[in-house]
C-alpha distance (Angstrom), angle and dihedral (degrees) to the residues before:
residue distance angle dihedral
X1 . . .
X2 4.00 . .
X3 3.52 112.7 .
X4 3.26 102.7 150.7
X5 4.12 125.9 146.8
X6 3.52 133.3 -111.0
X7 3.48 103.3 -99.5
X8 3.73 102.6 -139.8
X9 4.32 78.3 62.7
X10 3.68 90.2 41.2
X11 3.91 89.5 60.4
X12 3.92 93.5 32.6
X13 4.43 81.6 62.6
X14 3.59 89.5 37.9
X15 3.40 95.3 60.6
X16 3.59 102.7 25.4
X17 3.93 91.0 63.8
X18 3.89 90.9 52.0
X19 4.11 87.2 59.2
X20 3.56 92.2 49.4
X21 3.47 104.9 37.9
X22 3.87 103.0 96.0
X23 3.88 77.5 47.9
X24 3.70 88.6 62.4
X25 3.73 106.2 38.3
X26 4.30 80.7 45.9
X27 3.70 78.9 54.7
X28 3.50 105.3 52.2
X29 3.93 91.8 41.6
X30 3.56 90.1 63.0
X31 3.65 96.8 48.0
X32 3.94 90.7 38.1
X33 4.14 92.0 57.0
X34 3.95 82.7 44.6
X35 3.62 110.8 64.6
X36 3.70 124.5 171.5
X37 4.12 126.3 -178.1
X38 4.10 128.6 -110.7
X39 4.14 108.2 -67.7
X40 4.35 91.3 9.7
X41 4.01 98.0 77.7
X42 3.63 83.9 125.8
X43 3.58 102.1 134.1
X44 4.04 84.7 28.7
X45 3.85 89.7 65.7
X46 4.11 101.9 43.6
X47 4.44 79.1 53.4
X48 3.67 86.3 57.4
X49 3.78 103.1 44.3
X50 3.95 76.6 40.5
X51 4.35 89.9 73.3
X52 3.45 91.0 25.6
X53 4.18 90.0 62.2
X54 4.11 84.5 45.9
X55 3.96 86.6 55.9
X56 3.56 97.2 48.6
X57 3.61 90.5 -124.4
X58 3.72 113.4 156.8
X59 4.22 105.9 -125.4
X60 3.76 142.8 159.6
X61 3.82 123.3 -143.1
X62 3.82 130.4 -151.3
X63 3.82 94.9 49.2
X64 4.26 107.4 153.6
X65 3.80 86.1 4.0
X66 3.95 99.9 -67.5
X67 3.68 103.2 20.5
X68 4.12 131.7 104.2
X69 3.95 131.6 -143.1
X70 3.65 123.6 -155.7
X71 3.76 134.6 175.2
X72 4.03 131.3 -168.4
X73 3.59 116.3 -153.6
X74 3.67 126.7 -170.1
X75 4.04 119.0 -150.0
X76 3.88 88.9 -100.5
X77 3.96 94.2 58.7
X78 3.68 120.9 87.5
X79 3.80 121.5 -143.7
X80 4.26 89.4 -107.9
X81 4.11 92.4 49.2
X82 3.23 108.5 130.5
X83 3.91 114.0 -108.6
X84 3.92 144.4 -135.2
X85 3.61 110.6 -144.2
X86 4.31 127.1 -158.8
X87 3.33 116.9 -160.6
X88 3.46 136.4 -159.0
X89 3.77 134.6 178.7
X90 3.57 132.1 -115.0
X91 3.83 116.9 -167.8
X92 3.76 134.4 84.2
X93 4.28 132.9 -153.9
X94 3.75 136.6 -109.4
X95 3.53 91.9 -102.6
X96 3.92 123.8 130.3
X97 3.50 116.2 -127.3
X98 3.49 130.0 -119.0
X99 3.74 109.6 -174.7
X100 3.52 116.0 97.3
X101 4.37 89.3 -153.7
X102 3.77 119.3 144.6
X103 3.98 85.8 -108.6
X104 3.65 94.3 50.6
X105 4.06 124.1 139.3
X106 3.91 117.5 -72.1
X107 3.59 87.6 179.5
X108 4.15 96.1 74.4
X109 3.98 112.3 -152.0
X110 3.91 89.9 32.3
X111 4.26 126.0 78.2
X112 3.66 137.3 166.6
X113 4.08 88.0 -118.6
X114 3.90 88.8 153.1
X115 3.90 100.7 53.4
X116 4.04 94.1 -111.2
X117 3.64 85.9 137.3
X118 3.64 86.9 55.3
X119 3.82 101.8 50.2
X120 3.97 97.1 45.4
X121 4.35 86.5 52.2
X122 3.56 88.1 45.9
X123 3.93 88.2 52.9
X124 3.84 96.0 49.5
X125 3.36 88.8 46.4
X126 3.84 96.8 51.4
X127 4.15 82.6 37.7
X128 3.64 93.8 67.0
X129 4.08 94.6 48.6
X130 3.90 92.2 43.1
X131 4.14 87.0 46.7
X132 3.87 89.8 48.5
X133 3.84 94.5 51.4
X134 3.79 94.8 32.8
X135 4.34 87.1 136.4
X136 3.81 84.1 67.0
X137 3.66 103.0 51.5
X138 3.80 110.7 101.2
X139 4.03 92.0 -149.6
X140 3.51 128.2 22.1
X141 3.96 114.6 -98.3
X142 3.83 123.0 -130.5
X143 4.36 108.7 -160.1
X144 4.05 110.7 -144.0
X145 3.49 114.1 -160.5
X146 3.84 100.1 -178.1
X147 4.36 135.0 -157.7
X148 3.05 125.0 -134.7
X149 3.53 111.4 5.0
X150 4.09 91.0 162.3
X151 3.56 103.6 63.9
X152 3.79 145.0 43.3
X153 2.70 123.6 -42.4
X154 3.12 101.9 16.0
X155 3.86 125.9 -125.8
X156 3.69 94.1 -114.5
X157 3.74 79.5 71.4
X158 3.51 95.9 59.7
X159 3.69 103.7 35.7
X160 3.47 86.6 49.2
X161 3.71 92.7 54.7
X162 3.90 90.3 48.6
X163 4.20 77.8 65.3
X164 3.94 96.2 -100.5
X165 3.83 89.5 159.5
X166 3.84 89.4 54.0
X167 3.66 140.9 76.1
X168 2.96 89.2 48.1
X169 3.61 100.9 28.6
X170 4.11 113.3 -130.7
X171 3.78 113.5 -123.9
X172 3.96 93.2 166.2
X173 3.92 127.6 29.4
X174 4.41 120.9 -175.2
X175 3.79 125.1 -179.9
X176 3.67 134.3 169.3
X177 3.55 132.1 -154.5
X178 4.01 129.9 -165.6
X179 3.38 120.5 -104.2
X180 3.70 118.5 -173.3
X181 4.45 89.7 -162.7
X182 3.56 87.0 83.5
X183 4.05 126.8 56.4
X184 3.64 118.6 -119.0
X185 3.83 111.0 -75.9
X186 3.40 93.6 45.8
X187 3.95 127.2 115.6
X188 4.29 120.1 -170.0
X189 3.86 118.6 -161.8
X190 4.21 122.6 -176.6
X191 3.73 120.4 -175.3
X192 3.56 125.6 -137.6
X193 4.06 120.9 -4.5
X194 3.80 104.6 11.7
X195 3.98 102.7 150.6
X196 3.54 140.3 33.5
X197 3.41 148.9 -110.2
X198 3.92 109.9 -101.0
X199 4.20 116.2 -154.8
X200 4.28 121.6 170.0
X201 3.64 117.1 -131.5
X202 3.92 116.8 -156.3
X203 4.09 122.7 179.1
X204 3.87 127.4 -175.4
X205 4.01 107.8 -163.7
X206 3.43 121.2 -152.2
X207 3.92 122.1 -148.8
X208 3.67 130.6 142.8
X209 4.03 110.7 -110.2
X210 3.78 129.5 -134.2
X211 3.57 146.9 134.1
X212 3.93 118.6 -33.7
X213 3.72 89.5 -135.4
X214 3.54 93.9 73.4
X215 3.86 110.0 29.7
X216 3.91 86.4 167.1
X217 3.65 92.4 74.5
X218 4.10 90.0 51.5
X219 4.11 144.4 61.7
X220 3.42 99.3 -121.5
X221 4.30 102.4 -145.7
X222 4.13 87.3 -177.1
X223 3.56 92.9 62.8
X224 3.87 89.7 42.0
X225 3.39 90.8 53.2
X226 3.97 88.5 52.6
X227 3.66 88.5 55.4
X228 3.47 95.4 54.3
X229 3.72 98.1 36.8
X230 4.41 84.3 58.5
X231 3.25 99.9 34.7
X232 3.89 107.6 43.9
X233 4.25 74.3 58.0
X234 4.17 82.2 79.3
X235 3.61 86.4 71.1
X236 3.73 91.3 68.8
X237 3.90 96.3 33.7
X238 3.74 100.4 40.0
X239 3.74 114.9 13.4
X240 4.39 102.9 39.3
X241 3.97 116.3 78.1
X242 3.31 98.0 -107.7
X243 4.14 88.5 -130.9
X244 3.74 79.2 60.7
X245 4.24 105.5 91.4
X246 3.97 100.5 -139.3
X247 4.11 137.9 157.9
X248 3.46 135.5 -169.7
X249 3.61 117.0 -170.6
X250 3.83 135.4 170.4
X251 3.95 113.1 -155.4
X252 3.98 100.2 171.4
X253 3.76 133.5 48.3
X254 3.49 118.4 164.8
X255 3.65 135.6 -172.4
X256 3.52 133.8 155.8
X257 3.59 108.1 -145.6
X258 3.96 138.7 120.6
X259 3.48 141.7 -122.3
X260 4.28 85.8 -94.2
X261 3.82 94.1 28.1
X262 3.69 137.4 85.2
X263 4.03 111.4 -165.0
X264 3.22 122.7 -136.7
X265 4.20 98.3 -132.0
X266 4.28 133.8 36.8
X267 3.49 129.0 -169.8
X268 3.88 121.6 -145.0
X269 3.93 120.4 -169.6
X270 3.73 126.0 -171.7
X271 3.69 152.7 144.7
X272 4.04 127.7 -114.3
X273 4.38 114.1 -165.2
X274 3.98 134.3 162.0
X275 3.31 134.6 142.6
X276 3.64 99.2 -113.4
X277 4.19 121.7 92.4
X278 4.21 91.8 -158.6
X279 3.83 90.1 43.7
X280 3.36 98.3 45.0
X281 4.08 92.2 48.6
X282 4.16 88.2 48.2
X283 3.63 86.3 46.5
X284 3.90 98.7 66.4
X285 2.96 93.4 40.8
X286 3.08 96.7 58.9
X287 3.77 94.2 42.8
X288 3.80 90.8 54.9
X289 4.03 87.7 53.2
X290 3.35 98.0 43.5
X291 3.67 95.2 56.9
X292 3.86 96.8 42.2
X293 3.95 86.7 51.2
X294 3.98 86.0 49.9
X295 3.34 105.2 47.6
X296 3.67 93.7 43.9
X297 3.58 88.9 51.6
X298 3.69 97.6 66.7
X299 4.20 89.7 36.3
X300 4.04 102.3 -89.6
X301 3.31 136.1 100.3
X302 4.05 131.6 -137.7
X303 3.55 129.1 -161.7
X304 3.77 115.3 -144.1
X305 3.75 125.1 -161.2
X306 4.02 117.4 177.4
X307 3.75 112.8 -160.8
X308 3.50 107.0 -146.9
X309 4.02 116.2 -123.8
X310 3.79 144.7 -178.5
X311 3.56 115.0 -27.7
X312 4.17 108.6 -125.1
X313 4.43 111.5 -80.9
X314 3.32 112.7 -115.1
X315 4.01 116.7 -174.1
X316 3.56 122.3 -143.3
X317 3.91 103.5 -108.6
X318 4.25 98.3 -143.1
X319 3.72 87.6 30.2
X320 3.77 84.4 57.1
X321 3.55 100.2 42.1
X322 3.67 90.5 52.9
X323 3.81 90.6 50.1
X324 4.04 87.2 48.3
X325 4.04 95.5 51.3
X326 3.53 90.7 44.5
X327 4.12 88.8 54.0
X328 3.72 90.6 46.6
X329 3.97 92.0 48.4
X330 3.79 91.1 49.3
X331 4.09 106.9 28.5
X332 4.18 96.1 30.6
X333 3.76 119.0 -103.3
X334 3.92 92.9 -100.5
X335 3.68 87.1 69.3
X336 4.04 102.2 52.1
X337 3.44 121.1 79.2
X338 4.16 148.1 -170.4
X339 3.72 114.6 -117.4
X340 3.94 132.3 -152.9
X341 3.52 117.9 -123.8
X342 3.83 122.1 -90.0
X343 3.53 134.9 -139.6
X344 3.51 95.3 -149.7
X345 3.64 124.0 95.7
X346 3.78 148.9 -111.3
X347 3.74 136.6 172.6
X348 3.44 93.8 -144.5
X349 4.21 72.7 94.0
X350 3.54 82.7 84.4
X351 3.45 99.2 66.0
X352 3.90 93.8 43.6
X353 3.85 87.5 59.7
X354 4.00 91.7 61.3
X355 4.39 100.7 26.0
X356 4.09 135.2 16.1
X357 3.80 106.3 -83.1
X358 4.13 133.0 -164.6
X359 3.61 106.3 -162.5
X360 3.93 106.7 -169.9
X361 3.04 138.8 -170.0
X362 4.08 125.0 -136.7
X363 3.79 117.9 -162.8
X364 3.84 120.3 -133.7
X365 4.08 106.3 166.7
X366 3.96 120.1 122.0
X367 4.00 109.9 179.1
X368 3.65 85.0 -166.1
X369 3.52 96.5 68.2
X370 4.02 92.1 36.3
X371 4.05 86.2 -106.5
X372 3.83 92.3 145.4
X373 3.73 107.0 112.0
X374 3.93 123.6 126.3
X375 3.78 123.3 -118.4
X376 3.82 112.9 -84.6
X377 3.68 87.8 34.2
X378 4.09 111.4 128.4
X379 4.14 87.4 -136.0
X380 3.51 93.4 50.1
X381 3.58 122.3 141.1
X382 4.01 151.6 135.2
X383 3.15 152.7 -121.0
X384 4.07 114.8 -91.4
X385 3.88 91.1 -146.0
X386 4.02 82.3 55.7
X387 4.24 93.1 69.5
X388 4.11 82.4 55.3
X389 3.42 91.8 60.9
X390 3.99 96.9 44.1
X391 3.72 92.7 53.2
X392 4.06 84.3 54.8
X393 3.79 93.5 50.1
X394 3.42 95.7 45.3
X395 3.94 92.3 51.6
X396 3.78 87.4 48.2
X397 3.64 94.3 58.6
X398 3.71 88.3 52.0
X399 3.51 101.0 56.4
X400 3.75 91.8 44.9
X401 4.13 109.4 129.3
């Protein structure tokens, strides 16, 4: 598949993203050391329509509550051309930071741990190169900078309820997402189902408390909880396809008991995800009976209430490929590469339900600078050099035929 840029434009970005790029990282710093949570990017979104304004890029604000829409036009589109759309992601998590950077949180208890910050600077950078060679583009772009991407239910949900794939319809949508397994430089592609789908499990056990000396006389909700905990574990072993990727893990159980006490309630948290719409429906199910069945069992009770997540992100295979060629055209073949699938989550999903979707991934790890922590980690961090690279991708995937 040739995909492959003019290379007067190929140049033009080249050297475009070099002038802007201490624009960029100045960018990102700002929005790193100002971290706001899922659905409360307030101050977050004025920033953004901020640069946008300076661009002269035509935008409206308050999309999904907290989010912003913006679309560049060159003189040959019409206002019903279909679009492409890049998206990038505005919110941050309740995480305390560690790094002791220049750029680092002001906002203690809240971090961009996931790169957010990243993507939307990457964006306005790529923004003000698309905007300036708008003539050029061969569809008009629309520029999603999304809420609460973090947390149920997701703000693809709600911007796409507030018609974000409309007026101008959407026929193409492209993210990327940090990922600090590959060193700066890098770019990682996957065809077809790639993430999963992402749903919230929470469980109040009933017991009846009393003293630990004389357990006969109580409902123990610990050793419920146990039973749940190892045998809701069957699902995976026993009841999933084994073809079919699936986890189920519990991250919380509470109790507040004593050394000499037994309490008379336990809370269990955890997360269910596959790849697989029937299995995942069976699954809760199941999970919901198999606790009630347990519990009751040993004379408790437990409600269960599933919070219903991300469906599982599926890229478009050609839109992909044509993504991937592009890359390799632009960035050099040695520095694209095929990724696993994940069973993390993303509600980009969303959008590939409705429109075809690449979801890449953009690397930002540099082991000699001790830049190798994991998302959601409070020392995580990237490479500078990576956010030069993003606003390249990003303008590749716009000038796409």
């Amino acid at each position: 598949m040739d995909c492959q840029m003019n290379r007067d434009l190929e140049k033009y970005i080249l050297s475009k993203s070099d002038d802007l790029f201490e624009k960029v990282v100045s960018i990102r710093e700002h929005i790193h050391a100002n971290p706001e949570l899922s659905y409360e990017e307030h101050e977050t979104m004025q920033y953004v329509s901020e640069q946008l304004t300076d661009i002269g890029i035509e935008h409206q604000t308050g999309v999904g509550k907290t989010g912003i829409v913006a679309i560049i036009r060159g003189d040959q589109h019409s206002e019903t051309d279909e679009a492409i759309a890049l998206r990038a992601d505005l919110d941050a998590l309740p995480i305390i930071e560690e790094n002791e950077a220049s750029y680092a949180s002001k906002n203690r208890g809240i971090m961009h741990a996931c790169g957010h910050d990243v993507h939307t600077s990457i964006l306005l950078g790529a923004a003000e190169i698309i905007n300036s060679q708008k003539n050029k583009l061969p569809y008009p772009v629309k520029l999603i900078f999304q809420p609460g991407e973090e947390k149920n239910p997701g703000g693809a949900t709600l911007m796409i309820a507030d018609g974000v794939l409309k007026n101008p319809a959407v026929k193409t949508l492209y993210a990327l997402h940090v990922f600090p397994e590959l060193e700066y430089g890098q770019l990682g592609f996957k065809e077809g189902i790639y993430m999963a789908s992402c749903d919230e499990i929470y469980m109040t056990i009933k017991g009846e408390g009393g003293h630990g000396a004389m357990p006969h006389q109580c409902i123990d909700p610990i050793v419920i909880g146990a039973n749940i905990v190892t045998n809701l574990q069957q699902i995976v072993s026993r009841k999933c396809d084994p073809k079919t990727p699936c986890v189920l893990s519990f991250g919380h159980f509470e109790a507040i008991g004593a050394t000499n006490i037994i309490p008379s309630e336990a809370l269990l948290k955890g997360t269910f995800r596959t790849m697989d719409e029937v299995w995942r429906k069976k699954a809760l199910e199941i999970i919901v009976s198999s606790a009630e069945e347990i519990a009751k069992a040993a004379g408790g009770s437990v409600k269960v209430t599933i919070s219903k997540g991300y469906p599982y992100l599926e890229n478009n295979p050609e839109t992909t490929r044509k993504m991937r060629s592009a890359a390799q055209s632009f960035f050099g073949e040695e520095n694209i590469h095929e990724l696993p699938i994940r069973l993390t989550a993303e509600d980009f999903s969303f959008y590939s339900q409705i429109a075809p979707v690449c979801f890449f991934r953009l690397g930002v790890r540099n082991e000699e600078k001790g830049i190798t922590y994991g998302v959601h980690h409070p020392k995580f961090d990237i490479d500078k050099e990576a956010l030069r690279t993003g606003v390249r991708a990003m303008c590749v995937a716009a000038f796409i035929e």
